[in-house]
N, C-alpha and C positions, 0 to 999 in steps of 0.2 A: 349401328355403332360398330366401330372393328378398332380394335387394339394388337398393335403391329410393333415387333422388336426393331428399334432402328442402329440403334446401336449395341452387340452382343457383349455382354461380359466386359464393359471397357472400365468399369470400376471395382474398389472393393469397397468406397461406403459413397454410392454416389448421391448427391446434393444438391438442394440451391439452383435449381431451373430458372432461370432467368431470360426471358426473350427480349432480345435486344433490337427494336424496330428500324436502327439506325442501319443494321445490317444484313438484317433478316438473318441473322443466325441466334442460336440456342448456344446461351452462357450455362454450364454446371461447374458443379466441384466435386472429387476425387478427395474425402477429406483425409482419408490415411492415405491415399497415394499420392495425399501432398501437392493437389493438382488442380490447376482450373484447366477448363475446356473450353471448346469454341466450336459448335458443329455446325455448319451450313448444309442446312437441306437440300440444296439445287446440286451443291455436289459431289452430297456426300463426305464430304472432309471434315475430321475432327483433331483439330489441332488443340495442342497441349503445354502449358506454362507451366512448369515445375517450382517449388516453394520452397526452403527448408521447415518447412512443419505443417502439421493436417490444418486444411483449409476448412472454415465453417460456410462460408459464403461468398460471393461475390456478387458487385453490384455497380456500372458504368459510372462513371463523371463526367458529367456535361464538360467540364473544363481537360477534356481527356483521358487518358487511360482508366486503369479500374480502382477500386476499394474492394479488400477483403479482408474479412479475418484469418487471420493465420497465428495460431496458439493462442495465447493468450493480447496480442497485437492485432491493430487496425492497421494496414498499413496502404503505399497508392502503387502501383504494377504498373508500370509501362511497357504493355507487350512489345513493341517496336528496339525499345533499346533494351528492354531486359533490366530496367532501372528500376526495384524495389526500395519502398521510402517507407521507415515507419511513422506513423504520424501518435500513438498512441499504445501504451502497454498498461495493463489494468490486473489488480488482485494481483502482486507478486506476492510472490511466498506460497499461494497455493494451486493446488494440481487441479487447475481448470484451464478452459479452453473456448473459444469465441466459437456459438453453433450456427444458430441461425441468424439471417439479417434482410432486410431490405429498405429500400428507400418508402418516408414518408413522402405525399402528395405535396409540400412544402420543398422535400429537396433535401431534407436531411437522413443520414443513416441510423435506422434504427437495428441496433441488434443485440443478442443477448449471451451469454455462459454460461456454461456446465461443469459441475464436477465428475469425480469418477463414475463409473455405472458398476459402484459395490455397494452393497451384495449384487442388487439388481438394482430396474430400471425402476421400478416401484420403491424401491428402500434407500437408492443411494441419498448421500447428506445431499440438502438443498445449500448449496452456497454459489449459487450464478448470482446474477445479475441480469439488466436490461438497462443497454445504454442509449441516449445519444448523443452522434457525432452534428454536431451543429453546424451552421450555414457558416459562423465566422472560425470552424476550424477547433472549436472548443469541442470537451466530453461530458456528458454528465450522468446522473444514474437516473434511472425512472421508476425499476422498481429491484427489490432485493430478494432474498432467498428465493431463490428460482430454483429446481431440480433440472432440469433439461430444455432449455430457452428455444422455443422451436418456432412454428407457421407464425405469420405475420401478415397480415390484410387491412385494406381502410373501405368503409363504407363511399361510394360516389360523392357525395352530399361534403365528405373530410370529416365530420361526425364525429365518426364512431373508429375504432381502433378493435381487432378481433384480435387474441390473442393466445398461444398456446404453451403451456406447460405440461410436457409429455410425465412427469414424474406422478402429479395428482390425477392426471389424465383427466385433464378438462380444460374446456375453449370456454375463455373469457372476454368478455366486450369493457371497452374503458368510454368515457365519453371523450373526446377530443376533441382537443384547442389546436388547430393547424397553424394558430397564428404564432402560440408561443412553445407548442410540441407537450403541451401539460395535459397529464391524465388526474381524469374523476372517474368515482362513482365506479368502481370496479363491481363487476356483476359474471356468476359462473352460468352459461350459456348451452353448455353442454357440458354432462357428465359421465363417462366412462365406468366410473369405479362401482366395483361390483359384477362388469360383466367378462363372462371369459373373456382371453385373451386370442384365441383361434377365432371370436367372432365379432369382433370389434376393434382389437388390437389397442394400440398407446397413439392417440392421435400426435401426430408428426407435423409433418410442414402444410403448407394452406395456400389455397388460391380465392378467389370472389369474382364472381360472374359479373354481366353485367344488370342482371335481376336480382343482385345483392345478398345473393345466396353462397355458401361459404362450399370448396371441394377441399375435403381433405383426404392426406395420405393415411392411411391404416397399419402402423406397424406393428409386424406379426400375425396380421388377420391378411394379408393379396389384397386389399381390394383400396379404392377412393370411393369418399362418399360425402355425397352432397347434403347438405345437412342448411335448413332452414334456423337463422341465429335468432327468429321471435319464437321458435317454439321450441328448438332444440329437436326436430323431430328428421330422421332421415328418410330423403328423398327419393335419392338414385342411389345404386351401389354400380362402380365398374370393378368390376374383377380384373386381377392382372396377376401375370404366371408367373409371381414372388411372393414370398411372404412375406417379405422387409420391406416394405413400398418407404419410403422417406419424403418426399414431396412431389409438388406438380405446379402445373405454370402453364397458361393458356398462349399460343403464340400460332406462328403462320400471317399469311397476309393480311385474314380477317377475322385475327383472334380466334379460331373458333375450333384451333386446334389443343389438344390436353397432349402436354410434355408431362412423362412422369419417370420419375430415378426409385433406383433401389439399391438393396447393400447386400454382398453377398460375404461379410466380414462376420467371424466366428458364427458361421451358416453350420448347421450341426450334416452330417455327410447324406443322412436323409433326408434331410429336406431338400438337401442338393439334386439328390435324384429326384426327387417329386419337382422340382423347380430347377429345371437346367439352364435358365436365363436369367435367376439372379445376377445382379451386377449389371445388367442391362439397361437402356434407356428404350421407354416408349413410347408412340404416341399411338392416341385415340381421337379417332376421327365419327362425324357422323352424330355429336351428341347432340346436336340443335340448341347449342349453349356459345356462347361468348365472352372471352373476357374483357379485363381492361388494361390498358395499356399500361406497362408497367415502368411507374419511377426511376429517376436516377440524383444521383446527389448532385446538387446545386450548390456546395458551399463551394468553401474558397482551398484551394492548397498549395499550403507554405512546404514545396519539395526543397 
């Protein structure tokens, strides 16, 4: 296994790894620098779409350009002409914001909000949300007081739905209806609370192998960790030279590559020195894992 800096310091809360098969390049987000990304590994170039507000995700459209959240708005990116379209704004009035997201195996956007992170990331109010954005272009809620709407993964099979709420610090499994995008039977699959924070961290964003097994990012603890969702029991740990790890994404020509982001945003000045590559993007090679090819939305849009 080897975990290699590919990209240095290019974020300050970097996101939302998304490998895009169409182009072989690596989609992230820059979510306070307001910023999606675009890196192509062959050569090396990481181009940059600028937003007026932090981005939580981004996610390709079959029917063209992107979907991302930006504040508290879903909206569609046209990198080419620079044409941003809102398609949806959710919770006015309060001081939330769109985090995580990605496409269900159906073709719809699933993603969710957060409120502020006061006091902390443990106490702030739950008032997100989890939406989706549906195939004919509608929104709807799926689930409610969320504290920090984060990883998002579907079982092979469309099943199952894995799910993460960094506030209680615990991965939930829903049973899923691919046909109608409806969740049952909510079940907590992994539990964090209780254990320090330097050794487990607040689980973050989320990836699924193709052995069905969940990687997740470790915020505050450097590392991913592979975590079995019938036992709750962890697997593998990859360490990585941050403490703010935020998520990861399996991509390369035959999946088998782990794309992972980190934040180097209100990093205390020591930690900086013990981690000079916050803000960085990595990949880790060598794991004898693969993923699976990742969703894009299939609805319709009315620009």
């Amino acid at each position: 296994m080897n975990v290699e800096c590919i990209l240095k310091a290019t974020t300050t809360v970097g996101e939302g790894p998304h490998w895009d098969d169409v182009t072989n390049t690596l989609l992230y987000v820059d979510i306070y620098g307001n910023s999606i990304h675009r890196y192509n590994p062959e050569t090396g170039v990481d181009d940059k779409f600028e937003l007026d507000g932090p981005v939580g995700f981004v996610v390709p459209a079959k029917k063209g350009g992107l979907i991302a959240g930006v504040g508290r708005c879903l909206v569609h990116v046209d990198w080419d002409t620079e044409k941003v379209t809102k398609l949806h704004e959710v919770e006015q009035g309060l001081d939330t914001r769109f985090n995580d997201g990605k496409s269900d195996p159906k073709g719809r956007i699933i993603a969710g909000t957060m409120g502020p992170m006061e006091p902390d990331v443990i106490n702030m109010p739950r008032i997100g949300n989890l939406y989706s954005l549906d195939l004919d272009g509608s929104l709807r809620t799926l689930v409610k007081g969320v504290g920090i709407s984060n990883g998002l993964a579907w079982t092979e099979d469309t099943k199952t739905m894995y799910y993460i709420d960094s506030t209680p610090r615990q991965i939930y499994s829903f049973d899923y209806d691919v046909v109608t995008g409806e969740l049952s039977n909510q079940k907590v699959i992994v539990d964090t609370t209780g254990r320090p924070l330097e050794e487990i961290g607040v689980p973050d964003g989320m990836t699924i192998d193709t052995e069905g097994k969940l990687w997740v990012a470790c915020f505050f603890a450097g590392k991913v960790v592979r975590y079995d969702p019938q036992t709750g029991c962890e697997m593998q740990i990859v360490n990585i030279p941050s403490a703010f790890i935020t998520s990861c994404c399996f991509g390369g020509t035959n999946f088998d590559d782990l794309y992972v982001t980190c934040s180097i945003y209100d990093a205390p000045k020591e930690e900086l020195q013990k981690y000079p590559l916050s803000g960085s993007v990595f990949r880790v090679t060598g794991l004898g894992f693969k993923g699976l090819k990742a969703n894009v939305y299939e609805g319709e849009l009315k620009l």
